[in-house]
N, C-alpha and C positions, 0 to 999 in steps of 0.2 A: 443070545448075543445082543450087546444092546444098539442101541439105533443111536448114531450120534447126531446130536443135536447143530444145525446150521444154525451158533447168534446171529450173524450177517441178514438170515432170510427178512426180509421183507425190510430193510435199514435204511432206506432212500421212502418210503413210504411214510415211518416210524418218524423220520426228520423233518418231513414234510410235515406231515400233521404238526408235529411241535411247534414248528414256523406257525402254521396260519392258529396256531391255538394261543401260545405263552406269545408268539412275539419273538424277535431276533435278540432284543439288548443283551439279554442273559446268555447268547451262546459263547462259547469260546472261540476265539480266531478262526481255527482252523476246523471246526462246524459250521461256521459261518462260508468261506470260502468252500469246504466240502459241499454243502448243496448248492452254491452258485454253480461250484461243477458236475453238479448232475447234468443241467443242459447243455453242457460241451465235452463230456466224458459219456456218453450214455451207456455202455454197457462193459463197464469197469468198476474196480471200488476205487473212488475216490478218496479216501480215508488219506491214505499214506500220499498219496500225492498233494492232498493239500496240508499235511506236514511236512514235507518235502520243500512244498513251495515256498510259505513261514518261513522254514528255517533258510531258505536260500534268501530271497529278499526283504524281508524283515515282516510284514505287513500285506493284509491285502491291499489296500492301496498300490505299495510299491508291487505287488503282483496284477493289479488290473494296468499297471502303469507300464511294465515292463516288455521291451521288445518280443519281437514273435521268436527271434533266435536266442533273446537268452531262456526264453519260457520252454523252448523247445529242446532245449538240453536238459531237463528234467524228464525223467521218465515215465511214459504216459501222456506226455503231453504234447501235442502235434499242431499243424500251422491249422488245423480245425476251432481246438481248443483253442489256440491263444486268440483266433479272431472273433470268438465268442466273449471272452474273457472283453477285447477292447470296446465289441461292440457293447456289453452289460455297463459298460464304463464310461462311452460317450452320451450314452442315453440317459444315464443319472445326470450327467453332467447340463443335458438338455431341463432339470429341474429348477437349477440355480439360475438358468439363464435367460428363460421365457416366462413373460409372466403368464397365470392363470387366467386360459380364456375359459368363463364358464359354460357348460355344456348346454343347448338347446332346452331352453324352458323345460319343466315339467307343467301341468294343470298346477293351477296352486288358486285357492279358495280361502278367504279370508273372512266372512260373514257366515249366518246362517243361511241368507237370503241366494247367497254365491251356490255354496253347499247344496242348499233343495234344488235351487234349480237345475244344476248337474244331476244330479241325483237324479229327479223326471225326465233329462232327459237321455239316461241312460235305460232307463226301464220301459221307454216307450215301448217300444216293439214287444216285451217280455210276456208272455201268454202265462207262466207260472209263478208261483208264491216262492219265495225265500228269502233267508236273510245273509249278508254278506256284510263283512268289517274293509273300510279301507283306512290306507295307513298314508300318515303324512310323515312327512320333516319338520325342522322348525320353521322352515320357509312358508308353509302352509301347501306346498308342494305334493301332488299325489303319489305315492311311489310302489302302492301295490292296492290292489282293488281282490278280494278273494272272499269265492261264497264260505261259507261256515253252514247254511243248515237247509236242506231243499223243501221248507216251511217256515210261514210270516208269524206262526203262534207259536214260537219256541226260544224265545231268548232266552229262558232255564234252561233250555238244554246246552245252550254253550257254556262249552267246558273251559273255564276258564286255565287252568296248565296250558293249553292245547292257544287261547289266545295269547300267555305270555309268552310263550315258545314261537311264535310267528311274528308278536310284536322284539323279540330282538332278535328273532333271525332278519329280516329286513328291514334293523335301524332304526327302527321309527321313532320320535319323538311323540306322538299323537296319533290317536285313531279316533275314527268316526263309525259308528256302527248301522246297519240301515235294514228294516223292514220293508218288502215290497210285498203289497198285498194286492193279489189283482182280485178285479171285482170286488173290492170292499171298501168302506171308508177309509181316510186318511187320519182315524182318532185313535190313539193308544189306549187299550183297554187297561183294566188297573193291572191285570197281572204284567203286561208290558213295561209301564210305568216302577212295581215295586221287583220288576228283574232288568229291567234299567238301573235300578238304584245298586242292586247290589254288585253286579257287573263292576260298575264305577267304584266302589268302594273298596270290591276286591283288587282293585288294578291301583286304586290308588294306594292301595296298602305296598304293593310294588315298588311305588315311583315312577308309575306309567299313566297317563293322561288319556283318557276318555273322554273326548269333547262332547259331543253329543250323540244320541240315538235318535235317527228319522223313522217314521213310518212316512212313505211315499205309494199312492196308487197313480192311477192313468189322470187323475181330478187332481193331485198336489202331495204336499206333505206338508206332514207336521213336525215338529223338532219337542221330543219328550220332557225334555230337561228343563227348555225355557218358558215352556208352557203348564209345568207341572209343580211352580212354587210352593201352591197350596198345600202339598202334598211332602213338604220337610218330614213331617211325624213319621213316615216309614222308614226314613233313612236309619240303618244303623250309628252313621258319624255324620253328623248335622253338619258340621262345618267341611265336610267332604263335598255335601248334596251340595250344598251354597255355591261351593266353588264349581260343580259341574253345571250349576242353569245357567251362568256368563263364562265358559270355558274359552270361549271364543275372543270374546273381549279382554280376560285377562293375559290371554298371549297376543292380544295385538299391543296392548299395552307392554307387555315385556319385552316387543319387538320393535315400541315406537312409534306405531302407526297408527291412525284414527282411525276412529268407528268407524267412518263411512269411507275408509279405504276400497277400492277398487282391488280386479285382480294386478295391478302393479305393471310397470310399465316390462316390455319385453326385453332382457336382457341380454341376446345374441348379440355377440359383435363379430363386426369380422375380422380374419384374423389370417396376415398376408403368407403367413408361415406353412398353411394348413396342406400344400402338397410336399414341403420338406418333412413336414410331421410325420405325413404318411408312409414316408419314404423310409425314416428312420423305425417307424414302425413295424416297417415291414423285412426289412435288416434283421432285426430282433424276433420276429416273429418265427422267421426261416430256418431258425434252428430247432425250433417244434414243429411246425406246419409249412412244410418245403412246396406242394402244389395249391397252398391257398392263402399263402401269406398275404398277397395284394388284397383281395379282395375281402380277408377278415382286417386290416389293417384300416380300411376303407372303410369299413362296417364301422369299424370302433371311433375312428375320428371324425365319422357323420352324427355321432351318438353322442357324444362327449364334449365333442367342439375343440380337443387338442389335445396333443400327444400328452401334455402335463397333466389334464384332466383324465386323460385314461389311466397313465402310472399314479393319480392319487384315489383312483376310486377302491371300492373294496372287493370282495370276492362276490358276495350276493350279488351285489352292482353287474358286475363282470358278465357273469353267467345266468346273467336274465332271459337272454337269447342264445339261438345253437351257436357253436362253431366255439365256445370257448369251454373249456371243461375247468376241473380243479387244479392240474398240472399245468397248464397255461395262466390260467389268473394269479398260480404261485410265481411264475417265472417273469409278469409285471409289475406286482407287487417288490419281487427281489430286486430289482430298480431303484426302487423307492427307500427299502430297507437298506441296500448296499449302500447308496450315500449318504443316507441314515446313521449308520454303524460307523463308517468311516468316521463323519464330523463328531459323534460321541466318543468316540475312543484318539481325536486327534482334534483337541480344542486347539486355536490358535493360541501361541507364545507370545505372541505380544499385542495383545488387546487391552484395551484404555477406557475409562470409564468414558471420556470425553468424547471417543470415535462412536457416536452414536448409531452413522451407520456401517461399520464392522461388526457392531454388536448385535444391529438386525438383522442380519446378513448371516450371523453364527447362529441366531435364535432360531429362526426361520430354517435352516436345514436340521436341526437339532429336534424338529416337528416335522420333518418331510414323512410322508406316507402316513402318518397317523389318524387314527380309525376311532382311539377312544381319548377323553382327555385326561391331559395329565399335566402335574404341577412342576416345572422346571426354576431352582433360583441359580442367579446369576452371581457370584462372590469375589470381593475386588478388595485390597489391601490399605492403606493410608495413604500410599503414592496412586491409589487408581488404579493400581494392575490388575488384570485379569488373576485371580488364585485359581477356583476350578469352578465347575456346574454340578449339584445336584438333580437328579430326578427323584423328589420328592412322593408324590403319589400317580395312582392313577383311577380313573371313576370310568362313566358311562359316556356313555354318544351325547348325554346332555348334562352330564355334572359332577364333580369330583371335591372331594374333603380336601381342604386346606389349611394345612395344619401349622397354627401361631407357632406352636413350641416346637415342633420340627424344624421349621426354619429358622427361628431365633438359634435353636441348639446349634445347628449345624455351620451358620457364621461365627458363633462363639469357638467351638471346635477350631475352625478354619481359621482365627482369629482375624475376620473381615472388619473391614472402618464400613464398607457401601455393599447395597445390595440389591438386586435387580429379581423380581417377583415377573416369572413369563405362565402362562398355562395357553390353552387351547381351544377352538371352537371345532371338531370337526367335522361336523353338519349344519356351520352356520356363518354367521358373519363377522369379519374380526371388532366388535364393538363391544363394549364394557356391559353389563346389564349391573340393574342397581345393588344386586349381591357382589359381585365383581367388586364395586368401587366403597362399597362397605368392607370387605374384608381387606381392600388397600390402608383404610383408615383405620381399621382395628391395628391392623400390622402397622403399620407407621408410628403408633401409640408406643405397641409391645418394644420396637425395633431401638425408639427415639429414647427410651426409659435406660435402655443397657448402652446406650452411647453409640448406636450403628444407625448409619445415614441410609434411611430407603427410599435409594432413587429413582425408581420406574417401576410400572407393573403393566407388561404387555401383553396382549390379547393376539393368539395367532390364530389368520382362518385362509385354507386355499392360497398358501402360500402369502398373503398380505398381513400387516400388523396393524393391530390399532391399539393404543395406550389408554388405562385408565387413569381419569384425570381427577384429582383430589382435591381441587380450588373450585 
């Protein structure tokens, strides 16, 4: 006799995963709304109720929008649910409305000089040899520190899979790699030096950034790369090696900042909101973690610096520390995507080239929550009206193709007069970098040639915008 197969088993898991993998834009309505109501439905199928819901109010929106008694004339669905539904609703709505307080410093190390000295004195006390990789941002920010091998003579032995796999599980823009060698000099021998090289060149093959390698004892360190000039000829890709002995300086230059930058003035601010934060936090919280919503609530907006910095962070972010797991960091996240979804699937009707700020305001949540960048244009008719928005691509935590003849085609299609050029920073600052304002002027070349006016190209970072400027 055979065993009939449950599709259903494991379908709230299967959905989940899909969220934190592909992304929300690609779901349908009523996938979308179905795992919002995993955390107000918990042990029911959601499925038919949130095609129920659809079809009864048109939209999630008009369903997170909708009274507790007409929601509750729906079957399945109770004054539990509908106050989960409003609370998922007011807390998006807290995205549009506050600005981004940035979260409490990280370390953030912009020199070599910065770098060693951290470095020594993290290793003061350390009685054994090992080597460990730490990972930055683009801020120059530390955001994980992690051994790699319980020995100072082995950087061939890192395996590099095993580094790229850690460099984008937590985000990184750039790593630093570091030898401690107790009891020993602070001089890299040559095997060091020619498995420094190749480290770097495999990672650069990537698109991932290898600053430097230290050897550091209890007497100092040395930094490989900037002291190992002479030593070009072992490099496999010569112009790889170049770029890793001033790694340093050429991202402070992409960032703007002098050589003899400092670590940067401290950016806490305060922020009068931060007990209503918590409070809405923890509203939100109480439908996963009923006995310890305050207190994780608290946790997170001491960490973050505000309720809008914890709903744009990401999951690794999340769950750095206990008390949050993957079911929780989904159901913050769905905050972010739920306002997300809504303003991509419901652009405004009457938007004007002229309302500069309407069109910020649209851009800016059309990027709420996002994690990797990606290329948005904006398409407007001979009278200026708003036609529609594409999402053109999507790239990395630090860079994404932007494609001339995508967007040419796709105003020509649309038959646009103007056209608005938005992408993303979301690990950084909203300002133009000089690839940025090059590809504004190639495109204004391409745009100007077929008779389409390209009028802006805006940079979104943490909720704020910054334009690149072509003059």
């Amino acid at each position: 006799m055979k065993t009939e197969v449950n599709i259903h088993k494991n379908h709230r898991l299967r959905l989940r995963n899909r969220f934190n993998s592909e992304g929300h834009l690609s779901f349908e309505e009523h996938n979308m709304l179905e795992l919002i109501l995993f955390y107000g439905v918990p042990y029911k199928d959601t499925n038919p109720i949130a095609h129920e819901l659809i079809a009864k109010f048109g939209s999630i929106e008009n369903v997170l929008t909708e009274s507790s008694e007409n929601l509750s004339k729906v079957s399945g669905v109770g004054n539990y649910t509908a106050d989960f539904l409003h609370c998922l609703y007011e807390t998006s709505n807290i995205l549009l409305e506050r600005t981004v307080t940035p979260p409490p410093p990280l370390p953030s190390y912009k020199s070599l000089e910065e770098m060693g000295e951290y470095l020594c004195a993290l290793v003061e006390n350390e009685k054994e040899s090992f080597t460990s990789v730490i990972f930055l941002n683009n801020r120059f920010e530390i955001i994980k520190n992690e051994k790699l091998l319980d020995t100072s003579t082995g950087l061939h032995l890192v395996k590099i899979e095993d580094l790229i796999s850690k460099f984008i599980d937590c985000h990184a823009s750039m790593a630093v790699l570091f030898q401690h060698k107790f009891n020993a000099l602070s001089i890299p021998n040559f095997e060091d030096v020619f498995s420094a090289i190749e480290l770097k060149n495999a990672l650069f093959d990537s698109d991932l950034k290898l600053l430097e390698v230290f050897t550091v004892t209890k007497d100092g360190y040395s930094p490989i790369f900037a002291k190992s000039k002479n030593l070009v000829a072992l490099s496999r890709q010569r112009a790889a090696f170049l770029e890793a002995t001033d790694g340093f300086a050429e991202m402070r230059k992409e960032l703007g900042a002098s050589s003899d930058t400092a670590r940067g003035e401290p950016f806490i601010q305060e922020y009068s909101s931060a007990q209503s934060d918590s409070d809405a936090l923890t509203r939100l919280l109480s439908f996963v973690k009923r006995s310890s919503a305050r207190e994780l609530a608290d946790d997170l907006i001491s960490r973050f610096g505000s309720l809008k910095s914890v709903l744009y962070a990401d999951t690794p972010r999340l769950c750095e520390r206990g008390g949050i797991n993957e079911n929780i960091a989904t159901l913050l996240r769905l905050v972010s995507a739920t306002k997300q979804y809504i303003c991509d699937r419901n652009p405004p009707k009457q938007l004007f080239l002229s309302d500069k700020k309407a069109i910020l305001d649209f851009i800016t949540q059309l990027y709420i929550g996002e994690t990797s960048e990606c290329v948005i244009s904006l398409l407007f008719d001979k009278n200026q009206k708003f036609i529609k928005h594409k999402r053109l691509s999507r790239g990395g935590i630090n860079s994404v193709f932007i494609s001339g003849r995508g967007i040419l085609e796709g105003a020509i299609t649309e038959k646009a007069s103007y056209v608005i050029l938005t992408h993303n920073h979301p690990d950084g600052l909203p300002e133009a970098s000089a690839s940025d304002i090059e590809v504004s002027r190639n495109l204004k070349t391409s745009l100007d040639r077929a008779g389409i006016n390209f009028s802006a190209h805006y940079v979104i970072a943490g909720g704020e915008c910054g334009e690149c400027s072509l003059f």
